[in-house]
N, C-alpha and C positions, 0 to 999 in steps of 0.2 A: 605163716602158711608157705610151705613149697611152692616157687614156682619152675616152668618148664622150662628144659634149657635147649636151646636150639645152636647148632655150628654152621658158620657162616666159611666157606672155603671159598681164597678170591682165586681164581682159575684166569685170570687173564696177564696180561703183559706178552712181551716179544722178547726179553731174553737177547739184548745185543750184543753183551760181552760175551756171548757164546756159538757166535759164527766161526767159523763156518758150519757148528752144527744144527744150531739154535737158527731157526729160519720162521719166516711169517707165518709158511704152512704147516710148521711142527715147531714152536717154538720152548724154550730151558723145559718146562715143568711137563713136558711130554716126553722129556728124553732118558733116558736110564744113563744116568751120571755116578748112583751110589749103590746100584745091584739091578738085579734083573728087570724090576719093576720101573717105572718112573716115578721120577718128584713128585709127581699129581697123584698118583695110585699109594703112593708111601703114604701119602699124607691122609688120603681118605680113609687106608688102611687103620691108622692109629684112630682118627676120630670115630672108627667104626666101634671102635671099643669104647668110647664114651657117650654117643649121642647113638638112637635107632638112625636106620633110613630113614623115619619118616619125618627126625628134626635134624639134617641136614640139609642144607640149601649151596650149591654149588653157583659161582658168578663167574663167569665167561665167554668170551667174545665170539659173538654167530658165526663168524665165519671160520671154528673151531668146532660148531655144534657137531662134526662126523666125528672128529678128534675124543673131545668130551664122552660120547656115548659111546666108543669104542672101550675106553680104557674105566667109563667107570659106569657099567651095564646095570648097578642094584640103585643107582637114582632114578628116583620116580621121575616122571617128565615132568611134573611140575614144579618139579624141587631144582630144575638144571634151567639157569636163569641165562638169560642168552644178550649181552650188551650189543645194541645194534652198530656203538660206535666207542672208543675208549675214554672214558671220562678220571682216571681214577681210582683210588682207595676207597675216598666222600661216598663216591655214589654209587659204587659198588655196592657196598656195606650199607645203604639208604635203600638199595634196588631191596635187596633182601629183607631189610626190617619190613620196609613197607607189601613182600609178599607172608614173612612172619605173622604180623598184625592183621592178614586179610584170616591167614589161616587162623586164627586163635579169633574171631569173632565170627568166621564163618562157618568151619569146621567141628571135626568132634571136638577139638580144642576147646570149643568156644561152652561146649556142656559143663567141662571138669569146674568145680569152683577152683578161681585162682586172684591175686590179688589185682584188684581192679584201680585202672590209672584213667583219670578225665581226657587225656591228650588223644584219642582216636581220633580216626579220618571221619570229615564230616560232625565234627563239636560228639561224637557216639565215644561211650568209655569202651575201652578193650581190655581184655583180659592181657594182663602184664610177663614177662618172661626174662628169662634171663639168656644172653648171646654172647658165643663168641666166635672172635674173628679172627680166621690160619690164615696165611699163605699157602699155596702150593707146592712152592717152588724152595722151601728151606728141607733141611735134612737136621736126624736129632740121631743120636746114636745110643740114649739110654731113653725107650720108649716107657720104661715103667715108672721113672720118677716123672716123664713128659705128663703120663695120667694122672699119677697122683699129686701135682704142683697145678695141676688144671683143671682139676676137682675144687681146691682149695680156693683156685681165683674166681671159678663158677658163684662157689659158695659168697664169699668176699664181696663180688659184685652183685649178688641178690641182697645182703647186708643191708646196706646203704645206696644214699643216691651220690653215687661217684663212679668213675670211671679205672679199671684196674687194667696194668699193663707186666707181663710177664720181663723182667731186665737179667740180663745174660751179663755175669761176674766176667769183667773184659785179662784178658791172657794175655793179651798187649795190644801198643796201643796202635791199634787198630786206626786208620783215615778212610774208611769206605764205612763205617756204619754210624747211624744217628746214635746219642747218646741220652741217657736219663739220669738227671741229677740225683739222689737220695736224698729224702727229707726225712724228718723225726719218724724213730722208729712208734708203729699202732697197734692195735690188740692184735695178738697171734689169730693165725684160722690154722684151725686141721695143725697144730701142732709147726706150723709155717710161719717165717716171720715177713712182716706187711711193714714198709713203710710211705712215707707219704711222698708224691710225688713231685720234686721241689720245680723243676723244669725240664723241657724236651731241648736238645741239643742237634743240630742237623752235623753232617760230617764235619770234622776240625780239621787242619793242618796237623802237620805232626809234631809241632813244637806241642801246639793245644791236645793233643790227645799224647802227648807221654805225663803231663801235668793233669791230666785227668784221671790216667792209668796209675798215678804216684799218690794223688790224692785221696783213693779209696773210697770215694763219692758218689763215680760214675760206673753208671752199667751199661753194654749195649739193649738198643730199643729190638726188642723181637719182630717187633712189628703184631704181637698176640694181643688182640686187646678182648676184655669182659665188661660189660656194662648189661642193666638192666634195659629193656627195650623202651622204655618210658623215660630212661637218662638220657639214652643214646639220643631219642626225640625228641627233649628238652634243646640238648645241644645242639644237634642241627637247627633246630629254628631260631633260635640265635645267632646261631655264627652262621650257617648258609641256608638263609630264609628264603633265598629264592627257589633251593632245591627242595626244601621243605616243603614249599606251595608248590611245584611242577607235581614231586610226587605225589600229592593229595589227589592231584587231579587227575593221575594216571590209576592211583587204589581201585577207586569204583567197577575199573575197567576189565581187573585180574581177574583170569577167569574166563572170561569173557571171549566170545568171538572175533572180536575188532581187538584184540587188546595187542597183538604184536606189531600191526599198523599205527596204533595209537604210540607205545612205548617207542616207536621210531620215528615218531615225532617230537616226542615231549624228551627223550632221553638226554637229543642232542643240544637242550638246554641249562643242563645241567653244568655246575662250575667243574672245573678240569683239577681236580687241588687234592694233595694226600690226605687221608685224617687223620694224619699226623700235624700238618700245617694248619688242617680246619677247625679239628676240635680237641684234640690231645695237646696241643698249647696253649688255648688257651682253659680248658678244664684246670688241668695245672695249675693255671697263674692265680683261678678262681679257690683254688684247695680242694675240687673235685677228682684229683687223682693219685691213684695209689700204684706203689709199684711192689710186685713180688720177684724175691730174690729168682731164680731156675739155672740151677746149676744140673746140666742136662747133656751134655753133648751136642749142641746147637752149633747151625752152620748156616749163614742165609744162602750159602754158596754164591757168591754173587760175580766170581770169575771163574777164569781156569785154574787162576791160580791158589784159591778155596776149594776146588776139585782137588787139585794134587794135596795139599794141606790133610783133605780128607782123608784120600788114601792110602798116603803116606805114613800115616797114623795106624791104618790097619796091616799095610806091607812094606815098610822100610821106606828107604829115600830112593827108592827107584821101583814106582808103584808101575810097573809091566809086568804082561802075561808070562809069567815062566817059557814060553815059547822064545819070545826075543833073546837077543845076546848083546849083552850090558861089557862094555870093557873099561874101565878108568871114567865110567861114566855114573852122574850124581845130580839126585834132584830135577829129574827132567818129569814130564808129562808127554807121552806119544797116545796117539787117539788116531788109530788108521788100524785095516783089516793084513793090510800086506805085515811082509816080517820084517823085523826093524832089528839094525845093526847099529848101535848107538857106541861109540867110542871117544875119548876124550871129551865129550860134550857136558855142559852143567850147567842147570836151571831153566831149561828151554819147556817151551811148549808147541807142540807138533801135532795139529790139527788136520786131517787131513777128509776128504770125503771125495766124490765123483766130480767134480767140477771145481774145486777149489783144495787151495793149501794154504793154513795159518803155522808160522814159523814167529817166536817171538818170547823175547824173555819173561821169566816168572813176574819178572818185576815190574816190565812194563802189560799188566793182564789187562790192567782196567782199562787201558786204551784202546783193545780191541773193538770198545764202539765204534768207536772212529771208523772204520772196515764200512760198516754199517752207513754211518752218514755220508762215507763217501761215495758208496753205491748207488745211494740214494741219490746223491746229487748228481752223478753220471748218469741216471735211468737204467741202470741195470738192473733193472726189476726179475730178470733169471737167476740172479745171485741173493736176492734178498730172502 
């Protein structure tokens, strides 16, 4: 029996390697880094083509909510999940099952026959579903293999009770992305090959990740995961039992008049931990996880200097507006509205906005948090 598939898009974070543009009140996936639109709009953009408005469910941070509805007008207000406080991947992705699950027992959902699981709120069976879960803030540059590689995982995780992860074929060896080991290759889906997912790997050193990149083993973690809604529920209560029991007690509530006063109480109970740490490790360990090849144009963007990478790929090694004037100059990143006269210069990145200027090499990108925590600890709360 079919079941329904709902997309789970997590909308929050602050984006620190991307100061000075990336700010608390407009942070990375609001910012148009890869064309007109932003991170957050791309992405809805593609899952509009797989899932309706009405099984999308958007998770991010209230005090984002003008943000949120500005840039993504065709979510239903009940589908735009609002974190009173940041908790995570975990319980993002738990915020949302658990308004999934309200929908499909209490909604027209809950009419369609669909395959029925014991584990509902309150000991009541719910109608079962299959989910999965984007970020906002990555960029993919072949959208049609992105559908049709996520069709297949769809499928794959309605199969079985196991947990499926999308792993990105690594180009090199990469130290800023988590890793997924390959296990014994499983039955094809959709003409796609499935293997099993031997272990999760958090960022390596680079000794570790050139022998991961030689080995042929390893793939970066997309962060995309599918799982049936009755897996996914399994797992939490296992491995974080205590979020399992908050959000039971918060279900009843959805819906409801009191329920945004309630969810701001109960939210900020919730453990603070990725699900990648929570349940994607240990799923794995248990043989509950499969990983699909996606060789797609993937990019989690996760600096400035995955920005120029991106670019760079579509306009040469000096990804500037034809306006500017480039002389002896190579591999740079400039992000400012004035006009820029770049000469002798290579491999910089030049940030620049109304109150701030970031100058700093390609190579040292990732440390631009740092900017960040220093801010922080000074009380500059005008620069954050």
């Amino acid at each position: 029996m079919k079941l329904p598939a709902y997309a789970i898009l997590l909308a929050g974070g602050y984006g620190t390697r991307f100061w000075p543009a990336s700010r608390r009140a407009r942070p990375k996936q609001f910012l148009a880094l890869t064309g007109k639109d932003s991170l957050l709009q791309q992405t809805y953009r593609r899952l509009s083509r797989l899932f309706p408005p009405s099984r999308i469910y958007v998770v991010g941070n209230a005090e984002h909510r003008r943000l949120l509805q500005q840039q993504l007008p065709r979510v239903p207000p009940g589908h735009l999940l609002l974190e009173p406080v940041g908790r995570n991947t975990a319980a993002a992705i738990a915020l949302a099952a658990a308004h999934i699950r309200r929908a499909l027992t209490s909604g027209p959902a809950a009419q369609r026959p669909a395959r029925r699981s014991p584990e509902g709120a309150g000991g009541r069976p719910f109608a079962d579903a299959v989910l999965g879960v984007f970020p906002a803030d990555h960029a993919i540059r072949n959208e049609r293999r992105f559908a049709r590689i996520a069709r297949v995982a769809l499928a794959a995780a309605a199969a079985e009770d196991a947990m499926v992860v999308l792993g990105i074929p690594p180009t090199h060896a990469h130290t800023g992305y988590g890793y997924i080991e390959r296990g014994t290759a499983l039955r094809p889906h959709g003409g796609q090959q499935v293997f099993a997912a031997r272990r999760f790997t958090e960022k390596p050193d680079a000794r570790t990740a050139a022998r991961y990149l030689q080995s042929g083993r390893y793939f970066w973690n997309s962060g995309m995961f599918f799982w049936r809604l009755s897996t996914f529920d399994a797992l939490l209560r296992s491995y974080l039992p205590d979020t399992h029991a908050t959000l039971k007690q918060l279900a009843p509530g959805i819906g409801r008049r009191r329920y945004a006063a309630r969810l701001g109480q109960l939210y900020r109970r919730l453990e603070n931990i990725s699900v990648d740490y929570a349940l994607a490790e240990p799923a794995a360990a248990r043989g509950l996880a499969r990983m699909i090849p996606a060789d797609m144009g993937w990019s989690d963007l996760g600096s400035w200097a995955a920005v120029y990478e991106w670019r760079a790929q579509a306009r040469g090694q000096n990804p500037l507006p034809p306006a500017h004037f480039v002389l002896d100059a190579h591999g740079n990143l400039v992000e400012t509205r004035k006009f820029v006269a770049a000469i002798g210069v290579e491999g910089l990145i030049i940030v620049e906005t109304p109150d701030a200027l970031l100058v700093c090499s390609r190579e040292r990108a990732q440390d631009v948090g740092k900017v960040v925590h220093y801010l922080e600890k000074k009380k500059l709360k005008r620069l954050l």
